[in-house]
PyMOL CGO cylinders between C-alpha atoms (Angstrom):
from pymol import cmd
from pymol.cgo import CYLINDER

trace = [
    CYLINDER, 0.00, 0.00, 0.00, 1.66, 3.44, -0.79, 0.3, 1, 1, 1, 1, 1, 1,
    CYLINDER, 1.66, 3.44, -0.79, 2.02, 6.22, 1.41, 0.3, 1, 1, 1, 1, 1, 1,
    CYLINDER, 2.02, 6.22, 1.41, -1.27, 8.04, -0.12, 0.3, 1, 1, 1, 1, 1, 1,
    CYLINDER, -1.27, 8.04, -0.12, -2.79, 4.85, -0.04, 0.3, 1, 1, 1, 1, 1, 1,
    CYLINDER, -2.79, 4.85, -0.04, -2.25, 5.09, 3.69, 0.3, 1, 1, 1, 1, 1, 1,
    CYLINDER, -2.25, 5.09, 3.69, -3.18, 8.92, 4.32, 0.3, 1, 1, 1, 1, 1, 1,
    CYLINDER, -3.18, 8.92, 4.32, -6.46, 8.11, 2.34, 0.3, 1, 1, 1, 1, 1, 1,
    CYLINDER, -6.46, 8.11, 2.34, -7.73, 5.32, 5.15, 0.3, 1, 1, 1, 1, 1, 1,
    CYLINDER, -7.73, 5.32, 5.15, -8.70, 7.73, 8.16, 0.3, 1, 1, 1, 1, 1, 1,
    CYLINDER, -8.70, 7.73, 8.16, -8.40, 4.72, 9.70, 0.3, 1, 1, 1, 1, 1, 1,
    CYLINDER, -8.40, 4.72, 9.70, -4.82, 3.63, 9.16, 0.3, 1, 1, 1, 1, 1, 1,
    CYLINDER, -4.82, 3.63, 9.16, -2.43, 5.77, 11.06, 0.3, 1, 1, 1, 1, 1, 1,
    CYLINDER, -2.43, 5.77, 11.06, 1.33, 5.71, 10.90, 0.3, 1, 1, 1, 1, 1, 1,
    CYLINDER, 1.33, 5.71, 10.90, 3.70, 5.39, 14.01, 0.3, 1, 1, 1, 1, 1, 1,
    CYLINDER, 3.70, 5.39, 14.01, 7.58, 5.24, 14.79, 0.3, 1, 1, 1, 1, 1, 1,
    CYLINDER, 7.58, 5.24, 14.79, 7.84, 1.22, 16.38, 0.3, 1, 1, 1, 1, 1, 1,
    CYLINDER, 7.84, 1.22, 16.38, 10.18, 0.94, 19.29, 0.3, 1, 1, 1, 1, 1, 1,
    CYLINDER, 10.18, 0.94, 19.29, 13.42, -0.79, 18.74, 0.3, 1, 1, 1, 1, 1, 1,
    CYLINDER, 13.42, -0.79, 18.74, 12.36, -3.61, 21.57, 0.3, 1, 1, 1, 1, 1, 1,
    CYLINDER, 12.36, -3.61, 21.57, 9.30, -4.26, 19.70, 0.3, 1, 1, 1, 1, 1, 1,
    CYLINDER, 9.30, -4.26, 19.70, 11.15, -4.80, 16.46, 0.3, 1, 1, 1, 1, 1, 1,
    CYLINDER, 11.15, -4.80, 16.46, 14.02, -7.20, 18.58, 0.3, 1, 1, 1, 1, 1, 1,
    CYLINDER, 14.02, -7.20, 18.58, 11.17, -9.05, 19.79, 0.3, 1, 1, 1, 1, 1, 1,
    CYLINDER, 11.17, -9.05, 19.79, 9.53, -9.55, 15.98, 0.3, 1, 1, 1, 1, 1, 1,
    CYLINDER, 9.53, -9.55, 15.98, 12.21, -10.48, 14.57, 0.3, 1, 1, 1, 1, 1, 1,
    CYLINDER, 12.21, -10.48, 14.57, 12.99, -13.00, 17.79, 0.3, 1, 1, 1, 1, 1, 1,
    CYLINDER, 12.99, -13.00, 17.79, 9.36, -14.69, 16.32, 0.3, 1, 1, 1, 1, 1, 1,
    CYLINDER, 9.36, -14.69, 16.32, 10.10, -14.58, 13.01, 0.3, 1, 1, 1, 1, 1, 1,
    CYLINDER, 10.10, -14.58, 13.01, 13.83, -16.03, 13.05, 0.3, 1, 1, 1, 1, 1, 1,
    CYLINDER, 13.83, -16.03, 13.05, 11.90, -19.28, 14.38, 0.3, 1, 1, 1, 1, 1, 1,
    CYLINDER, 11.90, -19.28, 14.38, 8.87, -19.04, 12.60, 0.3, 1, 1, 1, 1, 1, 1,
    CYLINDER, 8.87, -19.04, 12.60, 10.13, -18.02, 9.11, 0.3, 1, 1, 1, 1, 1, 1,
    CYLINDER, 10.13, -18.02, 9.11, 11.80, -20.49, 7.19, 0.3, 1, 1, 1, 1, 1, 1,
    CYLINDER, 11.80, -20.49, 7.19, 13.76, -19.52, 4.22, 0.3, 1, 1, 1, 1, 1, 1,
    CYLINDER, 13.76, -19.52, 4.22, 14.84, -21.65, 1.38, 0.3, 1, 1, 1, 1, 1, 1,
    CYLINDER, 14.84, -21.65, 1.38, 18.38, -22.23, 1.82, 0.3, 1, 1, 1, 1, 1, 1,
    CYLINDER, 18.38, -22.23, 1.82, 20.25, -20.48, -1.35, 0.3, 1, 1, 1, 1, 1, 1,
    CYLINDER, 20.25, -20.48, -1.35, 18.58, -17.14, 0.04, 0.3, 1, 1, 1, 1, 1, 1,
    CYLINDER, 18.58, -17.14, 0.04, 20.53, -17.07, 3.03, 0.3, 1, 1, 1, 1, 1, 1,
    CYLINDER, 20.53, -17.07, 3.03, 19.89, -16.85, 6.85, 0.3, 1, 1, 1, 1, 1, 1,
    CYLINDER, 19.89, -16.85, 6.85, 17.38, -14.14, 8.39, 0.3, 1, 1, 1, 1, 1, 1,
    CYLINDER, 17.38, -14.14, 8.39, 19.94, -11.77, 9.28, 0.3, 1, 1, 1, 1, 1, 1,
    CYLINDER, 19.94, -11.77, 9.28, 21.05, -11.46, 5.78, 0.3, 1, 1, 1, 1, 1, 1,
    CYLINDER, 21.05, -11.46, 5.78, 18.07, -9.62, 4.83, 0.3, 1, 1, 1, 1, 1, 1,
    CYLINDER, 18.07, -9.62, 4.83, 16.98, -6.10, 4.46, 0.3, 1, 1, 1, 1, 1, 1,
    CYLINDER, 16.98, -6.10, 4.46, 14.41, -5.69, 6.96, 0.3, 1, 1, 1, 1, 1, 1,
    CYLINDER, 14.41, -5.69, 6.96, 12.14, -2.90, 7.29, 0.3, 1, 1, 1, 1, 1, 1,
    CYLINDER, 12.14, -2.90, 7.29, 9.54, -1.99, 9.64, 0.3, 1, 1, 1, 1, 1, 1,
    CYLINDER, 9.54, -1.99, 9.64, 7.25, 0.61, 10.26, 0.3, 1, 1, 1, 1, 1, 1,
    CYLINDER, 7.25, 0.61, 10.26, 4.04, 0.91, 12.84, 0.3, 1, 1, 1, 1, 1, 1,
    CYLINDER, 4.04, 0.91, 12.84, 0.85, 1.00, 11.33, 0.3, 1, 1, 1, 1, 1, 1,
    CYLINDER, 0.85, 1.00, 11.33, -3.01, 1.27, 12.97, 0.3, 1, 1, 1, 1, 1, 1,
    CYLINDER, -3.01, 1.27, 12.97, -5.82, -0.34, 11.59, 0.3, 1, 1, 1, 1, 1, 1,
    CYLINDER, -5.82, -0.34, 11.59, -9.42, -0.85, 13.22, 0.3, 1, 1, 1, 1, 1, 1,
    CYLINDER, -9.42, -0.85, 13.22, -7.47, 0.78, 16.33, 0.3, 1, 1, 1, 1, 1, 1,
    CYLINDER, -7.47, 0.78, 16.33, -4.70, -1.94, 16.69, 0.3, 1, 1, 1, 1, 1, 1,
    CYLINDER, -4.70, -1.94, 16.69, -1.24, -0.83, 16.36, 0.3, 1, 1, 1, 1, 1, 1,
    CYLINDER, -1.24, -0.83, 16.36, 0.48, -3.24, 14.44, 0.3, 1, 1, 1, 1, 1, 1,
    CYLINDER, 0.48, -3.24, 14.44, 4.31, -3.47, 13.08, 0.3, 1, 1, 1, 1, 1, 1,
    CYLINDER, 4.31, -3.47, 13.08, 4.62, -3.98, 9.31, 0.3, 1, 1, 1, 1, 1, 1,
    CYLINDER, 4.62, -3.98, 9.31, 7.89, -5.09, 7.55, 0.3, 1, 1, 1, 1, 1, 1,
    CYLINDER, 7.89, -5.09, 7.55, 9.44, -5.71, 4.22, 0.3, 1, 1, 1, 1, 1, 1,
    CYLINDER, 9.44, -5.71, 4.22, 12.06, -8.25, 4.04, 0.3, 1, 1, 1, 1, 1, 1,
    CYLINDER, 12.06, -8.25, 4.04, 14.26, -8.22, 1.11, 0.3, 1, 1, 1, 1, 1, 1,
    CYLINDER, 14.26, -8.22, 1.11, 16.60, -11.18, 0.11, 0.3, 1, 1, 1, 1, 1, 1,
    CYLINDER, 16.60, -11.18, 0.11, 20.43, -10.12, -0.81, 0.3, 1, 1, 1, 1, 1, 1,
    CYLINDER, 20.43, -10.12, -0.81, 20.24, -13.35, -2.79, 0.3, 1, 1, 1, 1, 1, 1,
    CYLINDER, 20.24, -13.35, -2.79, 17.55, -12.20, -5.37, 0.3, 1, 1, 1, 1, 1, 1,
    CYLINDER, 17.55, -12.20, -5.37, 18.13, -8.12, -4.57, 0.3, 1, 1, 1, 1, 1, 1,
    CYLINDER, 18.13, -8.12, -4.57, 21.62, -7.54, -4.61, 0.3, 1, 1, 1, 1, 1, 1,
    CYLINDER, 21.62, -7.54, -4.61, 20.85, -3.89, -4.35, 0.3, 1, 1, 1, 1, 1, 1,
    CYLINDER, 20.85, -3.89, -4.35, 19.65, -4.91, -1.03, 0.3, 1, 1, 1, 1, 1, 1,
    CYLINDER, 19.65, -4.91, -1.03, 21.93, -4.55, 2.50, 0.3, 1, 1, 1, 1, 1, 1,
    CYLINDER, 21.93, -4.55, 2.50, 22.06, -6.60, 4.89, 0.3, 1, 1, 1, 1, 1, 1,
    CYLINDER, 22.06, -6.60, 4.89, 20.56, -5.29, 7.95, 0.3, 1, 1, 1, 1, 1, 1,
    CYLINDER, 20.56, -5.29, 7.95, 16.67, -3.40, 10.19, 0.3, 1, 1, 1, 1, 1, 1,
    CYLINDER, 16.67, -3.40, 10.19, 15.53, -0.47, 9.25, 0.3, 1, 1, 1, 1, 1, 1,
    CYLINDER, 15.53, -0.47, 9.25, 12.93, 1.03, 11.18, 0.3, 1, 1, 1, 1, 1, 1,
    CYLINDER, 12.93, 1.03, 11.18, 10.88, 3.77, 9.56, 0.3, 1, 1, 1, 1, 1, 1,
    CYLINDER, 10.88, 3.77, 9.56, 8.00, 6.16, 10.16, 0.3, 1, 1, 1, 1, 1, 1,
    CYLINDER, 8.00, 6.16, 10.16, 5.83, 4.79, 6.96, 0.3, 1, 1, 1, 1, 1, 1,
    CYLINDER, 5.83, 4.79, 6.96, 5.57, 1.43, 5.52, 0.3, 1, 1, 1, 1, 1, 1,
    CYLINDER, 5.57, 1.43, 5.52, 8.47, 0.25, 2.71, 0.3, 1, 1, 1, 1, 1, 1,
    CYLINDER, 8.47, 0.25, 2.71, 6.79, 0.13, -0.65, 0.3, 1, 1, 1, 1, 1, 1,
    CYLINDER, 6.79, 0.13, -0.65, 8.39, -2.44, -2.97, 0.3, 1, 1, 1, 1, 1, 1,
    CYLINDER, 8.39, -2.44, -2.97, 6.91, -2.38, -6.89, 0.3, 1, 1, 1, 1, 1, 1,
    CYLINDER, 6.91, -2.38, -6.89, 8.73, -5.03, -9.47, 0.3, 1, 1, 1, 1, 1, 1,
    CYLINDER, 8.73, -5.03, -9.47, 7.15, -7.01, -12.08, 0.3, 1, 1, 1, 1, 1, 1,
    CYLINDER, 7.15, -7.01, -12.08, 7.39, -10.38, -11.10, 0.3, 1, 1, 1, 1, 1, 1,
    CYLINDER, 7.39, -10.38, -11.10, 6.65, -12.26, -14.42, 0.3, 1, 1, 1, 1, 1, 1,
    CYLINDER, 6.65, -12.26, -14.42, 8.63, -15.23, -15.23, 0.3, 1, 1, 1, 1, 1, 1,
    CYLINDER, 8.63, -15.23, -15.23, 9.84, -15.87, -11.56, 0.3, 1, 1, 1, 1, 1, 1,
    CYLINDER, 9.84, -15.87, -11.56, 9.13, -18.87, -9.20, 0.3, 1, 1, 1, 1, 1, 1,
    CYLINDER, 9.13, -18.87, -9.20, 8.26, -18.18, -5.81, 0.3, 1, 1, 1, 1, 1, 1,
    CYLINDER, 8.26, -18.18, -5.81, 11.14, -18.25, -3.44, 0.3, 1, 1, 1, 1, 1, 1,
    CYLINDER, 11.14, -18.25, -3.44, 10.53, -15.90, -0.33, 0.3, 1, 1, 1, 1, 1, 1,
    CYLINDER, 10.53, -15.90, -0.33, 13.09, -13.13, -2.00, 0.3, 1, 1, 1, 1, 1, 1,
    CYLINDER, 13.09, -13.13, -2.00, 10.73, -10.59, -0.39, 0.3, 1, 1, 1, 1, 1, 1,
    CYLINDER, 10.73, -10.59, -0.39, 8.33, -11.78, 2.64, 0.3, 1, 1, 1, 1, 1, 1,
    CYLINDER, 8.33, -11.78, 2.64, 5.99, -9.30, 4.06, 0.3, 1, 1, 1, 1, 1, 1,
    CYLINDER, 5.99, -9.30, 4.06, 4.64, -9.47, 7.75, 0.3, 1, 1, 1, 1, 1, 1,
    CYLINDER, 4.64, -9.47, 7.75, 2.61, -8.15, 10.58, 0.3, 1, 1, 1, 1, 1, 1,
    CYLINDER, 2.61, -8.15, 10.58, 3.33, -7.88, 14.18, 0.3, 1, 1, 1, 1, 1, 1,
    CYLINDER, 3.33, -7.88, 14.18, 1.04, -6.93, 16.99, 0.3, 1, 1, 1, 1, 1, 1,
    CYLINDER, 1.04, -6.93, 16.99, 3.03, -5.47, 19.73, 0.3, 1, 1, 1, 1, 1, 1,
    CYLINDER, 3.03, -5.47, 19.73, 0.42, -5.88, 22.11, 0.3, 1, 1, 1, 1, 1, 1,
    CYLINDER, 0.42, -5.88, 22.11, 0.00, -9.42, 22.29, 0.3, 1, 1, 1, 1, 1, 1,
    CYLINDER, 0.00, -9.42, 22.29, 3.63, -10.20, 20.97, 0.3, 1, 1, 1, 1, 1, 1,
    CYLINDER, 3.63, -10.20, 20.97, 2.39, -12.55, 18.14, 0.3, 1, 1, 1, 1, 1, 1,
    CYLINDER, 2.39, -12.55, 18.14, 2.94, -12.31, 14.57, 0.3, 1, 1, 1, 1, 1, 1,
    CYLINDER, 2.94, -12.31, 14.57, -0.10, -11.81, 12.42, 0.3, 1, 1, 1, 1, 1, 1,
    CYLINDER, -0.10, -11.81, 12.42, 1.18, -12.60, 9.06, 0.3, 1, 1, 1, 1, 1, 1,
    CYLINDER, 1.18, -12.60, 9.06, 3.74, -14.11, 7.46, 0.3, 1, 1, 1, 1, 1, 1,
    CYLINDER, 3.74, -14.11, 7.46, 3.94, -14.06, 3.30, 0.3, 1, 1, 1, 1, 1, 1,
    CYLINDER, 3.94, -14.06, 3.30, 6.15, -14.66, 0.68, 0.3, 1, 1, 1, 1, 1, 1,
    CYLINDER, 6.15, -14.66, 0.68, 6.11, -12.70, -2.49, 0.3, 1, 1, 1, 1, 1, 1,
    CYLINDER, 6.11, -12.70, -2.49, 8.76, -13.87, -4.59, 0.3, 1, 1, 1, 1, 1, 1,
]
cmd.load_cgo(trace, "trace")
């Protein structure tokens, strides 16, 4: 969802996560996510997060980026103040979780969603 996309839903609202809440998202994911091999371990991802609200929930949403496939890409977190919006055309590639997107309530410390794009 873009940034506009965002300021048009008076019922999304942006919001700066805390670096503990990111340490303890990515403590989920690194033993819920399981990456094919050839992509490389968690930590060699570009991770990005950003808080988000929606129905009145804060939640933490993050774009991970594979420095396998995206060799543009750094290693490393990134937390922001909006969301990370990735566009490529995807045609012709096989799935192989070279960008997964999740969700993270703070709150409850549980991870909401968990999906690979490419």
């Amino acid at each position: 969802m873009t940034s506009a996309a965002l300021a048009a839903d008076a019922d999304m609202g942006l919001w700066l996560p805390s670096e503990a809440d990111v340490a303890a998202l990515e403590q989920q994911l690194d033993g819920k996510l399981i990456l094919v091999d050839s992509l490389g371990r968690f930590d060699s991802y570009e991770r990005h997060y950003a808080g988000i609200t929606k129905s009145g929930v804060k939640l933490i949403e993050g774009t991970l980026l594979s420095t396998a496939v995206f060799t543009s890409a750094s290693p490393g977190k990134i937390i922001e103040a909006e969301p990370y919006v990735f566009i490529m055309s995807v045609l012709g590639r096989r799935p192989s979780c070279g960008l997964v997107e999740v969700e993270y309530n703070p709150q409850t410390k549980t991870v909401t969603l968990i999906d690979c794009k490419l």
